[in-house]
DOLUMVEX-547372 format. One record per residue: residue number from 1; residue in one letter; x, y, z of N, C-alpha, C, O in turn. Coordinates in Angstrom, 3 decimals, padded with zeros to 6 digits. Layout:
// residues N
NUM|A|X|Y|Z|X|Y|Z|X|Y|Z|X|Y|Z;
...
This chain:
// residues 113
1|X|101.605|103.396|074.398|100.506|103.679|075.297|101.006|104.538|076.436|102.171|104.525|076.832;
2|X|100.171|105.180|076.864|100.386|106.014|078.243|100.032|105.482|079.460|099.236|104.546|079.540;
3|X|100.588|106.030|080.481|099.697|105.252|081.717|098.496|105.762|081.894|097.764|104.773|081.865;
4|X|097.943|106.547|082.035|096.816|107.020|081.838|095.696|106.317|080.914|094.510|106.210|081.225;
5|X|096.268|105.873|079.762|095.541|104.463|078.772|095.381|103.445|079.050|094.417|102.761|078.708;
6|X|096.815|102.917|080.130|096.631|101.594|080.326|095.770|101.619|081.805|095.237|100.535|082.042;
7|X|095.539|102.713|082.875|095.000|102.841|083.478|093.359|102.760|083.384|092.655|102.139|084.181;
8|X|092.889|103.517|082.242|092.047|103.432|081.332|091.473|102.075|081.461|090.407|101.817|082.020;
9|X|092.601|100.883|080.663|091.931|100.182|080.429|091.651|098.897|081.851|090.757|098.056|081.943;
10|X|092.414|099.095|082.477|092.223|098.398|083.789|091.085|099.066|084.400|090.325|098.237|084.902;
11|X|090.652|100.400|084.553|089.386|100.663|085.293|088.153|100.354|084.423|087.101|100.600|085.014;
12|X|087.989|099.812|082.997|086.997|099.325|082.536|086.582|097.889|082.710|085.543|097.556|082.139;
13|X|087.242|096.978|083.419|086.793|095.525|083.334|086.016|096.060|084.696|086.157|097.030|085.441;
14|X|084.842|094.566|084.614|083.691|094.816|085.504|084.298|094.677|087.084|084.878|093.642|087.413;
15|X|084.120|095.792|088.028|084.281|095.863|089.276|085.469|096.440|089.513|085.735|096.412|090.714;
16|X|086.333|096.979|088.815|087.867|097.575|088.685|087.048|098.750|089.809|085.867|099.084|089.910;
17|X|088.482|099.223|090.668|088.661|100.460|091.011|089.923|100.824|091.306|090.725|099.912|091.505;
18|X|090.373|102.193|091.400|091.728|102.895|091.508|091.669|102.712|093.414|090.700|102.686|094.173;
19|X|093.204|102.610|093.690|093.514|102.811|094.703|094.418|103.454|095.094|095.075|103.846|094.131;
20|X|094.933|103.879|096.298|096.420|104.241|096.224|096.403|103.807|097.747|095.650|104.270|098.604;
21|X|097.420|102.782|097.937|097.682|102.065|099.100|099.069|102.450|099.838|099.460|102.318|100.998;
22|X|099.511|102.862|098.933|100.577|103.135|099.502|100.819|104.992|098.939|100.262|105.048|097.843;
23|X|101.300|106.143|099.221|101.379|106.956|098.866|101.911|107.060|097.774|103.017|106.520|097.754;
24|X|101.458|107.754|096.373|102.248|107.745|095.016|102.399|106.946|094.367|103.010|107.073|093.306;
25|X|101.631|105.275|094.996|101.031|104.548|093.608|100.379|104.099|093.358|100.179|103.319|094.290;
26|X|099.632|103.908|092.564|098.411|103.161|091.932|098.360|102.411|091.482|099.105|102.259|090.514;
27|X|097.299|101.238|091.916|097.002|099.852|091.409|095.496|100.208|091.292|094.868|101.175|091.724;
28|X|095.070|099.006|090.494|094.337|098.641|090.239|093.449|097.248|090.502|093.670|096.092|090.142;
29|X|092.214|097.909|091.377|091.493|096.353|092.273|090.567|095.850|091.629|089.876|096.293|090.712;
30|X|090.585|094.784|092.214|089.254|094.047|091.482|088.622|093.159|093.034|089.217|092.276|093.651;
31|X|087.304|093.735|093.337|087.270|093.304|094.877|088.073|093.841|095.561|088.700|094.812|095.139;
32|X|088.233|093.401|096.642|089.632|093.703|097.703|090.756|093.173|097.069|091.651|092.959|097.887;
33|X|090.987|092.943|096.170|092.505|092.430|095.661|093.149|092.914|094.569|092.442|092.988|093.564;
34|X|094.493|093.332|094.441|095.649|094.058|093.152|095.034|092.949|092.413|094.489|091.903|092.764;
35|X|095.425|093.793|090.670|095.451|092.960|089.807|096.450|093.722|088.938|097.148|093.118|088.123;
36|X|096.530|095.165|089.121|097.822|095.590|088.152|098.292|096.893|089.413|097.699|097.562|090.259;
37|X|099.540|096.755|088.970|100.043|098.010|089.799|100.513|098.912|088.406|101.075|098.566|087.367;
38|X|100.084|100.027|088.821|100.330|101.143|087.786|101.630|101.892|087.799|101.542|102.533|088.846;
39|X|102.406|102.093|087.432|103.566|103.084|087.659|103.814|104.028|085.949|103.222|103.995|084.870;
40|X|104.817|104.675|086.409|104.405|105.513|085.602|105.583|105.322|083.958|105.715|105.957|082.912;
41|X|106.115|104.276|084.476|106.728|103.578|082.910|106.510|102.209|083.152|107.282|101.425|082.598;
42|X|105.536|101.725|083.929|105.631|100.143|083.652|104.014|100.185|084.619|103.246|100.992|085.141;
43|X|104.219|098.485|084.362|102.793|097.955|085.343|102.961|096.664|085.552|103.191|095.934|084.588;
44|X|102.892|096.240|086.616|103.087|095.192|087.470|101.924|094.252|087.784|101.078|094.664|088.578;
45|X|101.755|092.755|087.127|100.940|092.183|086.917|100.820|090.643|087.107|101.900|090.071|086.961;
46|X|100.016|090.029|087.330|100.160|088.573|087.570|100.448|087.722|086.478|099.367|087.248|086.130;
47|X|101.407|087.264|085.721|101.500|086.837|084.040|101.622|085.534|084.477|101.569|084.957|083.391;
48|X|101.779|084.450|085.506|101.005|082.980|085.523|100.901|082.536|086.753|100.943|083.320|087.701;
49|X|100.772|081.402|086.891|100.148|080.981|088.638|101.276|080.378|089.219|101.178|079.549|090.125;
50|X|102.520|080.816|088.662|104.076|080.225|089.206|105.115|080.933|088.529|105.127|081.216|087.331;
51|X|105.904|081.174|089.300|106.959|081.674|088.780|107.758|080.893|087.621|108.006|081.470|086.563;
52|X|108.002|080.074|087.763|108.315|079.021|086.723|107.709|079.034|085.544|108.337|078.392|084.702;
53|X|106.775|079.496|085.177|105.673|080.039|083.823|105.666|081.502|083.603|105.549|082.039|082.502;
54|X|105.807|082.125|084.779|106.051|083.659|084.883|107.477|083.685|084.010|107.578|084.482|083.077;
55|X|108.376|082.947|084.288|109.364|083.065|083.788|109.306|083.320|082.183|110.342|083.950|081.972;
56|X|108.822|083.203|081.293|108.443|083.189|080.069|108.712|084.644|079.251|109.178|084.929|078.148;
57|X|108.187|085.379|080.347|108.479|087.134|080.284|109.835|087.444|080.236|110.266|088.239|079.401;
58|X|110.605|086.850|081.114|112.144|087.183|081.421|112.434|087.058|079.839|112.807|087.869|078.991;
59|X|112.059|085.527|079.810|113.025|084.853|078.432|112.769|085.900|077.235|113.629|086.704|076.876;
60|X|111.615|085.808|076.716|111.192|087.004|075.477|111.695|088.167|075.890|112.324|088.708|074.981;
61|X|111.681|088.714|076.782|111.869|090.535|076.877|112.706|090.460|078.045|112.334|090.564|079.214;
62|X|114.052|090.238|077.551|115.033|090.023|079.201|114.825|091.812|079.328|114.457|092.113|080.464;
63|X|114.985|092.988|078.420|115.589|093.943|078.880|114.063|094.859|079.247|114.188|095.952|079.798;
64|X|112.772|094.377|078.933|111.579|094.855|079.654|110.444|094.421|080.411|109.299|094.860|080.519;
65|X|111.476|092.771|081.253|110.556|092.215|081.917|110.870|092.129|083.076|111.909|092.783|082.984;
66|X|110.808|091.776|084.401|111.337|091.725|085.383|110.704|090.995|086.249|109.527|090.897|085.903;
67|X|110.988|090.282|087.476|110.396|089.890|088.560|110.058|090.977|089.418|110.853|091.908|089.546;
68|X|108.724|090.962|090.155|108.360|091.899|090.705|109.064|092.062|092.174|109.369|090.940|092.578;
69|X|109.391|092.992|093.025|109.873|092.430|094.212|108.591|092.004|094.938|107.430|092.058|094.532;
70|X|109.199|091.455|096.406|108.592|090.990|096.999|107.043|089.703|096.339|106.899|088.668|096.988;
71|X|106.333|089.893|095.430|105.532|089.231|094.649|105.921|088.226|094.038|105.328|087.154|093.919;
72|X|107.063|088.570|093.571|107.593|087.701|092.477|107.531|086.264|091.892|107.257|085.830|090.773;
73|X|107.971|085.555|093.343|107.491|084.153|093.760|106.460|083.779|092.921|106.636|082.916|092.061;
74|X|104.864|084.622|093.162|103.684|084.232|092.555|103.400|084.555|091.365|102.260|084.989|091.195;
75|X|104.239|084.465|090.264|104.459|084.886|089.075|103.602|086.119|088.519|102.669|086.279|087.732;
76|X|104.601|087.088|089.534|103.989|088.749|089.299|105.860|089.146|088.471|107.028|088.867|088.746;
77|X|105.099|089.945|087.364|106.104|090.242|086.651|105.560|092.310|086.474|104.451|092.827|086.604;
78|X|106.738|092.858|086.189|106.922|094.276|085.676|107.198|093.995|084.946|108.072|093.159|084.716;
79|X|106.103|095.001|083.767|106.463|095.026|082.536|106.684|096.443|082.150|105.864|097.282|082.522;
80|X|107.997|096.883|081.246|108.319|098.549|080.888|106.889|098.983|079.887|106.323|098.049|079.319;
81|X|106.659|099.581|079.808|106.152|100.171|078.669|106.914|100.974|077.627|108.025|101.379|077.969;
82|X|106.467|101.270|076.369|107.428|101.654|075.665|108.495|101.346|075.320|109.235|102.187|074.811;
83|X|108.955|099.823|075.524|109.650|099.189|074.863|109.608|098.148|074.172|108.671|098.202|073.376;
84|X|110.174|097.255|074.110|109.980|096.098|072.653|108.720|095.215|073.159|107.954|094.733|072.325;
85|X|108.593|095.085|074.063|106.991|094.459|074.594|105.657|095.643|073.706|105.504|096.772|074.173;
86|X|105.087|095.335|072.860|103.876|095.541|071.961|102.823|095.488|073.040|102.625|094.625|073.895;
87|X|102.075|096.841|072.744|101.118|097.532|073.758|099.886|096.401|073.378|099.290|096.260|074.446;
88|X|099.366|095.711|072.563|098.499|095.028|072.594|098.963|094.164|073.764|098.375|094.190|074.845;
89|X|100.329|093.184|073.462|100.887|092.398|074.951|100.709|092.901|076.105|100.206|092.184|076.970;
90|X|101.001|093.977|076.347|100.840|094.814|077.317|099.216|094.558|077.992|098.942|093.940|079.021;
91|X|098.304|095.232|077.071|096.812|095.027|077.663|095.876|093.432|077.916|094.793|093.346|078.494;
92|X|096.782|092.114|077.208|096.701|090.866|077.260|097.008|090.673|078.317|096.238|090.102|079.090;
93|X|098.747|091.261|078.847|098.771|090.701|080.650|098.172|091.034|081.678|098.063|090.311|082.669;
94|X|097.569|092.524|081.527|096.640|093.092|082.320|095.270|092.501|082.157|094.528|092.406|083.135;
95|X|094.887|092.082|080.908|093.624|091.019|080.924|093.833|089.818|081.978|093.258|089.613|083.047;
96|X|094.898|089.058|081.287|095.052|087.442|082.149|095.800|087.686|083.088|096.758|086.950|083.321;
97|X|095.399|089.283|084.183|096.247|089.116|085.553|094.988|089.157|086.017|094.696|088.420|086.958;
98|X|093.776|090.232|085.306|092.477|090.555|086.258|091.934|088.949|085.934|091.280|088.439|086.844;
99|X|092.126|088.258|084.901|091.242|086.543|084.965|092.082|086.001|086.009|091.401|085.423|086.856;
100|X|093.379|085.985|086.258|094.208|085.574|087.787|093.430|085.549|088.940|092.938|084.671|089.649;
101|X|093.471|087.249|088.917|092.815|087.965|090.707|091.263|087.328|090.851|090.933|086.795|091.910;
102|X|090.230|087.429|089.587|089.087|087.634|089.753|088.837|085.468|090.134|087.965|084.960|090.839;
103|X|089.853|084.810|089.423|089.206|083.715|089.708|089.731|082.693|091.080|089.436|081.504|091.198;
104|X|090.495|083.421|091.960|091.024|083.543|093.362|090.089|084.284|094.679|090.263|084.343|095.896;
105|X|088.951|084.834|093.678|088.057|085.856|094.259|087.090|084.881|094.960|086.534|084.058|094.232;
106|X|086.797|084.865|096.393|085.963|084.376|096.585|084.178|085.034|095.939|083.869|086.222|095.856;
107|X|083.497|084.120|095.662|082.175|084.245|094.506|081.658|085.463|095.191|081.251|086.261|094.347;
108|X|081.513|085.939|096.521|080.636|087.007|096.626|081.388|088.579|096.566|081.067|089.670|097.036;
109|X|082.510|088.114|095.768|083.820|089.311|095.820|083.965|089.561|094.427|084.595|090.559|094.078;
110|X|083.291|088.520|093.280|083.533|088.344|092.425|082.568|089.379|091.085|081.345|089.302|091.211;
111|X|083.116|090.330|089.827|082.050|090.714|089.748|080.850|090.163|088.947|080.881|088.954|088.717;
112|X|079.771|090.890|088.479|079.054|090.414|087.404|079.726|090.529|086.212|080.326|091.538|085.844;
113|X|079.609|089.300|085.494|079.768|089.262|083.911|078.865|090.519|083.301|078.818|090.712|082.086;
């Protein structure tokens, strides 16, 4: 997949928009809140509600998973693209990071089904 694809597919769930918060990178919001950070060989995502479960990523894909900085704690993981992590996996963690963000969303932040 490209970033541009996986970008793709993060601006299609309901209420997604592009940002750039910081100069030169792009995430992806849902409401006022990240749910994927875009880069341009990986994407940075919420993969469980603890690091301790986040951890799961390390174990399967030590050489294309990573703790995110600063995030990390809250089981935000980088994932490479284009490597042994399978692009379907890929668009699964970006699914169950936006079900993360969106259900942390307070209801009037939240979008329509």
């Amino acid at each position: 997949m490209t970033r541009d694809e996986l970008l793709a597919h993060c601006l299609a769930k309901p209420g997604a928009w592009e940002d750039q918060p910081w100069e030169g990178d792009v995430v992806a919001k849902v409401g006022p809140r990240i749910f994927a950070f875009v880069g341009p060989e990986s994407v940075g995502v919420k993969c469980a509600p603890s690091r301790e479960a986040a951890d799961e990523w390390l174990h399967r894909y030590p050489d294309d998973a990573s703790v995110m900085a600063y995030i990390g704690r809250s089981g935000w993981n980088t994932l490479r693209l284009g490597g042994a992590i399978a692009d379907e996996e890929i668009y699964e963690a970006v699914d169950e990071s936006y079900r993360w963000v969106v259900s942390k969303l307070p209801k009037q932040d939240r979008p329509a089904p």
